[in-house]
N, C-alpha and C positions, 0 to 999 in steps of 0.2 A: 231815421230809417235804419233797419237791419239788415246789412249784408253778410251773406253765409258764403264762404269760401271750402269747395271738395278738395282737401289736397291727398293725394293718395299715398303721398310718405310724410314724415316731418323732414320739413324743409322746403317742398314742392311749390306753396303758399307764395311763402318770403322770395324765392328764386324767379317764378311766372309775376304774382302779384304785390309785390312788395310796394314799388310807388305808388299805387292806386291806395293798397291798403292804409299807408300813412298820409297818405291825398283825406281821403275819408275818416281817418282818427281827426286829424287836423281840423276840419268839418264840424266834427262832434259825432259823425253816426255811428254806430253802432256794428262792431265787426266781431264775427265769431269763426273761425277756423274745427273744421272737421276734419282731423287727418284719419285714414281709413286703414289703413295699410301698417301700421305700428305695433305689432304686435309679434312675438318671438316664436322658439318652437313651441309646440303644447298650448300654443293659445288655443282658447276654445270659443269654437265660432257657434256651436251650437246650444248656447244657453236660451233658456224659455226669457219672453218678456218679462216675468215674476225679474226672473236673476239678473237683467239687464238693469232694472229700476231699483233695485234693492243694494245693487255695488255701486249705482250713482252714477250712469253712467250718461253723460249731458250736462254733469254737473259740475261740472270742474270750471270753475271761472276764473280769470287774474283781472280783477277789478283797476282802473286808473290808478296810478300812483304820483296824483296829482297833491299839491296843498289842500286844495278845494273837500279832497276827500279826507284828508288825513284827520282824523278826529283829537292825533296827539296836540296840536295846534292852538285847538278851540279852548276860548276861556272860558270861566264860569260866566254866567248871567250878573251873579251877586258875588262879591270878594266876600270869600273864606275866612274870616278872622277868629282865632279860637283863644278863649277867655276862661278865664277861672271862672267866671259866671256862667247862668246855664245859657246853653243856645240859643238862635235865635228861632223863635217859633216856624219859621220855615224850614230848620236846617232839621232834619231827621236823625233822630240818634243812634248810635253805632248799634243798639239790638235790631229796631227795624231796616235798620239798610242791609242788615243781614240775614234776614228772612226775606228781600227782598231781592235779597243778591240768589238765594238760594230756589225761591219760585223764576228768577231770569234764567237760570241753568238749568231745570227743568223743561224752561220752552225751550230753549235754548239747542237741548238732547234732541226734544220729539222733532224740532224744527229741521235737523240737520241729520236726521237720523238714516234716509235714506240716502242722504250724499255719499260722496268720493273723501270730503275733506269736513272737516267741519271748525268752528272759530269761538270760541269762550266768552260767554255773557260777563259783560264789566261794567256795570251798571253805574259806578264812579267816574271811571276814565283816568282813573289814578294804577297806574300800570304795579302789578305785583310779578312772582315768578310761578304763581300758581296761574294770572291772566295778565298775560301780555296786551297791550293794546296791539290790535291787528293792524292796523293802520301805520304802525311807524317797523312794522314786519317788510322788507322787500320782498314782496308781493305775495302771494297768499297760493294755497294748494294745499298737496299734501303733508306731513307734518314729518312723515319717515325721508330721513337723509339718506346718500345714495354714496356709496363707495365706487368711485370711478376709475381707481387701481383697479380691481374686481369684477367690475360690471362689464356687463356685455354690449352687444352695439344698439340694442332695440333700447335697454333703457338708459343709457347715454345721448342717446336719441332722444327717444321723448324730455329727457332734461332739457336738453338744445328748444324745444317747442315749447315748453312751458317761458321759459328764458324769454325768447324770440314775444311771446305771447306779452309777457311784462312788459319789456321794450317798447312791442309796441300799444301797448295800452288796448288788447283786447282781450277775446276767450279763446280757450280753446279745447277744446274737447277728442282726447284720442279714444277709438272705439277698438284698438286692440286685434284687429280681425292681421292673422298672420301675415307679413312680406311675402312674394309673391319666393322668394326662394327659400323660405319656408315651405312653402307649397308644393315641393319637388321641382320646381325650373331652375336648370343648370345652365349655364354657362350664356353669354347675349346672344346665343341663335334662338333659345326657346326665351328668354326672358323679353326679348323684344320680337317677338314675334305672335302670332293669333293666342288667344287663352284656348286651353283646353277643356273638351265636350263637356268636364265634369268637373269645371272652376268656373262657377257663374258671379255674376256680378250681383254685392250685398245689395239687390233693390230693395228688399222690405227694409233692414237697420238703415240705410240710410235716408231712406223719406220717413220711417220713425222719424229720425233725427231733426231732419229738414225742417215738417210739417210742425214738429211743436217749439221751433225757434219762431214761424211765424214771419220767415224775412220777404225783406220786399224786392231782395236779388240774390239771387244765388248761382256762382261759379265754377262750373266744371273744368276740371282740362279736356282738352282737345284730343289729346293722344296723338301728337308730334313725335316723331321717333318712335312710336310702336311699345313701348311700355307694358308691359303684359299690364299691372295696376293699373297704369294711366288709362287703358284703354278699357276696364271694366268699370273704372270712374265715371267715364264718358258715357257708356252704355246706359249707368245710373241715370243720369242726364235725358238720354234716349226717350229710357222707357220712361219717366215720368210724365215724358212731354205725351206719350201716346197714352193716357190711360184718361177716361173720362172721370168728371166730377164725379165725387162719393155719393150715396142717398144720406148715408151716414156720415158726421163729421168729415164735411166733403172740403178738399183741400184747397186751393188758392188755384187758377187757372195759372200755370207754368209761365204761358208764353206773353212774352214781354217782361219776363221776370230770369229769366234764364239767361247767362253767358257762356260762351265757351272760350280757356285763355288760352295763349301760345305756350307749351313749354315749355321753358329756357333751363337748363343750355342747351336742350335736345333742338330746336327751331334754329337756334345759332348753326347746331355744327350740323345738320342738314338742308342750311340756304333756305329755311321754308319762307315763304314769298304769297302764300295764299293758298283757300282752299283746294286750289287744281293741282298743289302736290301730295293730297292725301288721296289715296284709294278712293276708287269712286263709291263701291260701297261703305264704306268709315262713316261718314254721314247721312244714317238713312232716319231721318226729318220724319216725321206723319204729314198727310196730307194739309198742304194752308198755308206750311210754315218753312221758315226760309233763315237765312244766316244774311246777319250785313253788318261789317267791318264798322267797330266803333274803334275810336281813340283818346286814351288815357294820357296826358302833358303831366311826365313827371321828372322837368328837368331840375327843380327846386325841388323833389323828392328823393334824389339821385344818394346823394351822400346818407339821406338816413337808408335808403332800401339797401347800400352796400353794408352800413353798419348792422341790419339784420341780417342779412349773408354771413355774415363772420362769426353771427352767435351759434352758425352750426357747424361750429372747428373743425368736426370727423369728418366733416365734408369736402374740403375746401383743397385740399390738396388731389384728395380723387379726381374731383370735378376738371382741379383747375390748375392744378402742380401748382399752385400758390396763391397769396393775396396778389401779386398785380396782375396775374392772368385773369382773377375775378373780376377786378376791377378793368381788364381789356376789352373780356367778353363782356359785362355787362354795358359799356359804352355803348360799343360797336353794333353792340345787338338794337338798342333802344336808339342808337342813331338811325342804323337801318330803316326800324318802323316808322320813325318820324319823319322818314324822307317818304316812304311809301304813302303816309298819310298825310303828307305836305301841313305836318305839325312844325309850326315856325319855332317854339323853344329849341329843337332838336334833340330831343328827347320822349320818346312815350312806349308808353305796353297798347299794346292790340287785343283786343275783345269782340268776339265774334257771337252778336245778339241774338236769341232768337225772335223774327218777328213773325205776324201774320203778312200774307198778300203774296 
């Protein structure tokens, strides 16, 4: 199965759904994070789909960095022995494997041509410095290194995400659309309060996104705490759920496909306890369809979801004035749920389904 996770900053993901996420790498399925919100001043929200698909944008993967996959590992079929005599009828000689190294780089260009990153044809698997084997690379991306003396928060941030994404052995895809105080919101009365008449929520880029990962769940936040992002995350969410089947390449029926999660630490430090502490309009459902409280047991998830926590360092003191207040809040929080949900590990995240009836 593939599950699509909205997180509206980097970090949002790891912070709400981190147990469940490594609940489900552990599994085997298939996890892809879309953070929405990652993008600096002068990000430009308004490029054509031409210029969206041609900068690669969907395409950014960090594939397992398991054994399984590592291709430096594998041996030949047949041992290599090299003789003063001629080869052995199977083994190819050094002109051909170099025309053939040269037709692999070719696919290789057009193959990768419209991505974010792209990875060098090595059709030996005998690693040079002109082709590294990608596989014995920690983890894969873009190819440009990042001066973190210099850099600013947005891409210090998405480093944190890629990182986070390695760790945990999935994708992740940042779509760049500016932080909401980028957007002129100042200070937390406007930043956690309603979005304004003329800051809509990205519905078209992000059902783009959604609709051609093809997942069989995908996770909104809630907008706990009022989040100006979080809350036009959610609206995403919303509006999917209200739009009927396409004529044309018509999309997947939402509901039963749809979650919504608690934000943490925002749910922590406003006691949230259930739907009847958000705004009664904050949830406005289409006709049919309803919310009912699932739960996630992620007490054996615990220690890895804190070690993604920490791979977003610029974080961690904001949040938390430190590592053990991370580690406070995050107990107490996922103890909380577990007691609300009479999950006997003593530990889980809370997910709010959407069903019919």
């Amino acid at each position: 199965m593939s599950h699509v996770f909205i997180s509206p900053h980097p970090d949002d993901a790891a912070l709400s759904c981190g147990g469940l996420i490594a609940s489900l790498r552990e599994l085997g399925q298939n996890v892809t994070i879309i953070t929405v919100f990652s993008g600096g001043p002068g990000a430009d929200t308004e490029m054509t789909e031409y210029q969206r698909a041609a900068l690669g944008f969907g395409s950014k993967a960090v594939w397992p960095n398991t054994e399984s996959f590592d291709r430096s590992a594998l041996e030949p079929d047949y041992p290599v022995v090299r003789t003063a005599g001629p080869d052995a009828p199977w083994l190819a000689d050094a002109e051909r494997i170099a025309v053939t190294q040269e037709r692999a780089n070719t696919q290789a260009r057009q193959f990768w041509q419209r991505a974010a990153w792209t990875r060098s044809a090595n059709i030996t698997n005998e690693e040079t410095p002109a082709r590294p084997i990608a596989d014995g690379v920690g983890g894969q991306g873009t190819l440009a290194t990042t001066d973190f003396g210099a850099a600013d928060a947005t891409a210090i941030r998405k480093a944190e995400d890629e990182r986070y994404a390695w760790f945990m052995e999935c994708s992740v895809i940042d779509l760049d659309l500016p932080d909401a105080v980028y957007r002129g919101y100042e200070g937390d009365g406007e930043l956690l309060g309603g979005a304004r008449d003329d800051d809509h929520a990205p519905v078209e880029i992000l059902r783009r996104e959604i609709l051609r990962l093809e997942p069989q769940m995908v996770y909104f936040p809630l907008g706990v705490g009022g989040h100006v992002d979080h809350q036009l995350c959610r609206e995403v969410g919303i509006a999917l759920l209200g739009e009927g089947r396409r004529w044309v390449m018509p999309g997947p029926d939402l509901a039963g496909r749809v979650s919504f999660y608690e934000d943490f630490p925002y749910a922590w430090w406003n006691d949230f306890t259930g739907l009847g502490d958000l705004p009664s309009e904050v949830i406005g459902l289409p006709e049919g369809l309803r919310l009912e409280a699932r739960y996630a047991e992620i007490a054996e998830q615990m220690d890895r979801k804190a070690a993604g926590i920490r791979v977003y360092g610029s974080q961690i003191v904001r949040l938390f004035e430190g590592d053990q207040g991370m580690l406070d809040d995050l107990a107490g929080y996922a103890a909380r749920v577990a007691a609300a949900g009479a999950v006997g590990t003593g530990a889980a995240e809370r997910y709010w389904s959407v069903v019919r009836g």
